[in-house]
C-alpha positions in Angstrom: 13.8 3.1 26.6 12.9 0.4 24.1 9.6 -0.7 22.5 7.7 -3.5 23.8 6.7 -5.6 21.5 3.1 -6.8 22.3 1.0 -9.8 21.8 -1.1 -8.6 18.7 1.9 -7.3 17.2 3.8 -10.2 17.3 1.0 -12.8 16.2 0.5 -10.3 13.1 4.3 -10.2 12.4 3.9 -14.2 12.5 1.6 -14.8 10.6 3.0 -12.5 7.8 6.2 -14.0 7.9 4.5 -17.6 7.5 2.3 -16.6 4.5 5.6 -14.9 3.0 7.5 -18.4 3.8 4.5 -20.1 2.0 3.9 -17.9 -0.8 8.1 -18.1 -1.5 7.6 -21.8 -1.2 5.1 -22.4 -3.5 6.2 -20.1 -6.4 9.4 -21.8 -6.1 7.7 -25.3 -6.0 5.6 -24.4 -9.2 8.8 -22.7 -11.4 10.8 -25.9 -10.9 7.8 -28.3 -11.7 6.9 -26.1 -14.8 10.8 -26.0 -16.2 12.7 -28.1 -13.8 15.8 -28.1 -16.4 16.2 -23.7 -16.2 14.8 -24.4 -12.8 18.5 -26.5 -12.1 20.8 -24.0 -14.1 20.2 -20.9 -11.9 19.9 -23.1 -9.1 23.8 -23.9 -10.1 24.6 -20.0 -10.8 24.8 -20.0 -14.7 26.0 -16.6 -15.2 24.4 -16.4 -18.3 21.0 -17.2 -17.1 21.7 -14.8 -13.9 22.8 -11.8 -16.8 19.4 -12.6 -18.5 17.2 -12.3 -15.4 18.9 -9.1 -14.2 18.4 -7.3 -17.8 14.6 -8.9 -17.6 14.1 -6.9 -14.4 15.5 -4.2 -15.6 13.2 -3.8 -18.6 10.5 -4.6 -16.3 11.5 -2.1 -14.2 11.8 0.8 -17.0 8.2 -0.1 -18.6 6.9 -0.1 -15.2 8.2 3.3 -14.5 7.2 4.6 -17.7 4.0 3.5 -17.4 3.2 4.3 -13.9 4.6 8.3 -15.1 2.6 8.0 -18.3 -0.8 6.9 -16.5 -0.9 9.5 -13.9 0.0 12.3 -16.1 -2.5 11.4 -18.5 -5.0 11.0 -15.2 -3.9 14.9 -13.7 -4.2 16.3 -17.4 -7.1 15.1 -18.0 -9.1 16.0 -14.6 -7.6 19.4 -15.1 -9.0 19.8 -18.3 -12.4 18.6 -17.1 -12.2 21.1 -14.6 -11.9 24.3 -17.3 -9.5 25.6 -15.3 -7.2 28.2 -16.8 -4.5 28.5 -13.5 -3.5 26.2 -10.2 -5.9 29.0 -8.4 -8.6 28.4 -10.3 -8.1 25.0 -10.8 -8.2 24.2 -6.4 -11.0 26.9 -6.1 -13.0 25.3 -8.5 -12.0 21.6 -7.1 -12.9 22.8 -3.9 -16.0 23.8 -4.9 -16.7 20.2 -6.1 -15.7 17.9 -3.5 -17.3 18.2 0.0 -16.5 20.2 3.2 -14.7 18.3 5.9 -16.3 19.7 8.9 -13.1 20.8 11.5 -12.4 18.8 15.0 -10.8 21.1 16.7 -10.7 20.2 19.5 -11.4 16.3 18.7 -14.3 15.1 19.4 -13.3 11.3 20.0 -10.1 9.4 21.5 -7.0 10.3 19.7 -4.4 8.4 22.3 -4.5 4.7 22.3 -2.3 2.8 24.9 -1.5 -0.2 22.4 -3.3 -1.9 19.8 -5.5 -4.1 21.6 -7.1 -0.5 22.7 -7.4 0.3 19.2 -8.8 -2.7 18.0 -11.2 -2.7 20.9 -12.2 1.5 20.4 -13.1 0.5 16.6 -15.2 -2.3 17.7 -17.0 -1.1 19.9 -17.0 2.6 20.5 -16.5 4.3 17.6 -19.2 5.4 15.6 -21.7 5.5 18.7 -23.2 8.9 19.1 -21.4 11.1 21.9 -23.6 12.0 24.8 -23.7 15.7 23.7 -25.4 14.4 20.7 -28.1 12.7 22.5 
């Protein structure tokens, strides 16, 4: 049995597509008005131009990784050595005595099956957050 797709799904799937369209548009608009002559050659597929964008990525590519690994390395050693932990146990007994309790829902307390996203949408907005009537 296949998906329906529904109303709100497909307006949001629209309207991404037509900012996307837009966006692509408008870079594309501003590269050739800022260097219309580079703009032209990999238009044309200059293979020498194409080699240089595909190494440029490439580069980007590496630093970005490198960074991104550097960053959050630097983040986790650090907060561990905030912590004073000297093991993993003592670090997440110690982490767990810092952060706060999340209180259990078993069973849940609120509407967990939604028939589409209109129902969603329309619990958020309205319902949720309204005090139960066993908490009145």
């Amino acid at each position: 049995m296949g998906r329906v797709i529904t109303l709100p799904g497909a307006f949001l799937a629209t309207v991404a597509g037509i900012s996307a369209f837009i966006g692509f548009g408008a870079t594309l608009s501003t590269a050739k008005k800022t260097d219309p002559k580079y703009f032209n050659k990999g238009l044309h597929g200059s293979p020498e131009l194409a080699d240089a964008g595909a190494i440029l990525a490439l580069r980007a590519l590496g630093w970005g990784t490198l960074y991104a690994i550097t960053g959050t390395t630097c983040l986790c050693y650090g907060i561990w050595k905030l912590s004073g932990a000297k093991n993993l146990k003592e670090f997440r007994i110690k982490m767990g005595n810092m952060l706060p309790v999340l209180p259990k829902n078993n069973p849940p307390t609120s509407r967990t099956e939604f028939t589409g996203l209109n129902d969603l949408m329309t619990y958020l907005a309205e319902d949720y957050g309204k005090k139960s009537v066993k908490e009145k």
